[in-house]
N, C-alpha and C positions, 0 to 999 in steps of 0.2 A: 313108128313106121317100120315092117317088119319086109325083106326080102322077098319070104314065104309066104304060103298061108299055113294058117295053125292049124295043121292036121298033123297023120300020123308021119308023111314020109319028110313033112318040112320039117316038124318036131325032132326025128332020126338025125336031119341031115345036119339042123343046129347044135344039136348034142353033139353028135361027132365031131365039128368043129371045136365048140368050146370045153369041150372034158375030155376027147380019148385023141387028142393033139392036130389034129386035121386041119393045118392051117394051109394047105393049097386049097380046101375049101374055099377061102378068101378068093380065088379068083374067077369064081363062079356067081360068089355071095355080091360081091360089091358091084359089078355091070346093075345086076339086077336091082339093088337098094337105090343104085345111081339112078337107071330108068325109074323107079318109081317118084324118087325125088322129083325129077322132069313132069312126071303124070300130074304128080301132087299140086308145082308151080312153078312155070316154065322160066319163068322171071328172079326166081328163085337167087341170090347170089351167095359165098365164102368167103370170110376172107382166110381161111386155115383149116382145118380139121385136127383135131384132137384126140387121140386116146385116152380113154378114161379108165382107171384101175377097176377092180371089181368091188374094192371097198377104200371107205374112204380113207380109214386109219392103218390100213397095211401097203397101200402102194401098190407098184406094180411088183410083178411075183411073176417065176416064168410060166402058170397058166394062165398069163394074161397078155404074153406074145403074142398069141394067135388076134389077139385085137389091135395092136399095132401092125402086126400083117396084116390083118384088113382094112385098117387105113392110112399105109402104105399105098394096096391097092388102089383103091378109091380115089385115094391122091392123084395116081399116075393116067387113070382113065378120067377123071374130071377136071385137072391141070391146077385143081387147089391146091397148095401146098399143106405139108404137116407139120405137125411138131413134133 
């Protein structure tokens, strides 16, 4: 489940986020992931939210901030809690 749609300016706007450091993106990105969440299944529930590294055997790395600031985000607009 994507934010976006996979075109050219959602494509720019995910890059920018995850490779050229734009993590106030996150507070644009995650309303949007959250609404579609809701679209998807309204019944839906969390018990947490999690960040995940971008690989399995190196961890998190600091270009991999920008996705604990996204869920962060997500956390404080959905009232799930994070790790």
């Amino acid at each position: 489940m994507s934010p976006l749609g996979y075109d050219q300016v959602g494509a720019e706007i995910i890059k920018n986020f995850k490779y050229n450091g734009r993590s106030d993106i996150a507070k644009s990105l995650a309303p949007m992931l959250w609404n579609r969440i809701k679209e998807y299944d309204k019944d839906l529930s969390f018990d947490i939210i999690i960040p995940a590294p971008s690989s399995k055997t190196k961890g998190f790395k600091l270009r991999d901030e920008h996705m604990k600031t996204f869920c962060e985000e997500l956390s404080r607009i959905s009232g799930v809690p994070t790790k």
